[in-house]
N, C-alpha and C positions, 0 to 999 in steps of 0.2 A: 504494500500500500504506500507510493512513490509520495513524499508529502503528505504526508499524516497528519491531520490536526487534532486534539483530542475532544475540541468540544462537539465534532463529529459523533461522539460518543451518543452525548445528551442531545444530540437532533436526530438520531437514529430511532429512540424511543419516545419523542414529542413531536417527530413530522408524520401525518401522512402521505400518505399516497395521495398527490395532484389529481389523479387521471389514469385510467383504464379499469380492466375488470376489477382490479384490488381498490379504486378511489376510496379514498376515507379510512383505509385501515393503516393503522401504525405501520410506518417503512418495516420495524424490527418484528413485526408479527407475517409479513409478507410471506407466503410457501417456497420452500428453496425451489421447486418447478418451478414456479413463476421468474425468479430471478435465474435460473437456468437457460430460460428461454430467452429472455434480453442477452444472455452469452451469445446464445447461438445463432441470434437475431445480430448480430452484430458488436456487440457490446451495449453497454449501458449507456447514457444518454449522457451528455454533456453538460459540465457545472457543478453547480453542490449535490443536485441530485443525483446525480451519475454516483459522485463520489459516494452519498451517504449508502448509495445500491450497492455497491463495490465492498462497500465495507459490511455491510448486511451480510452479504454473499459469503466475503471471506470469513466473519463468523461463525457463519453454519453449516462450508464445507470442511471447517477445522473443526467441528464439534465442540465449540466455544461458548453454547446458547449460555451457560451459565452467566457469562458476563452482561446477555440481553436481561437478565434475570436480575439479575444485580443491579443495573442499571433501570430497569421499571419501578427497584424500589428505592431506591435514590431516587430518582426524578418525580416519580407517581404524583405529588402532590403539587405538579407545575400546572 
């Protein structure tokens, strides 16, 4: 994850989803299918959102969810 910010972190678990079948649901709840498919589609989209999808992705093809976890209760109450 080339340029890493961390507050990337806390907008992973307080942005949704702009637009398409997932609109409205938290980036970090998103199904790895779904972010699979923006791979295979070409990659992820360009800007913060791109990035915050990248970093979704690479969470939960590391098996990392614990950290999305950690961070909905850290943040929950934004």
């Amino acid at each position: 994850m080339e340029g890493f910010r961390p507050e990337i972190l806390k907008e992973i678990v307080t942005t949704k989803m702009p637009f398409g079948k997932y609109e409205g649901r938290l980036l970090c709840d998103l199904p790895i299918s779904y972010l699979e498919w923006f791979v295979g589609k070409g990659g992820f989209p360009k800007g913060k959102l791109g990035t915050q999808l990248s970093t979704v992705y690479e969470i939960k093809m590391n098996g990392l969810e614990e950290i999305i976890y950690q961070l909905k209760k850290q943040f929950s109450s934004i």
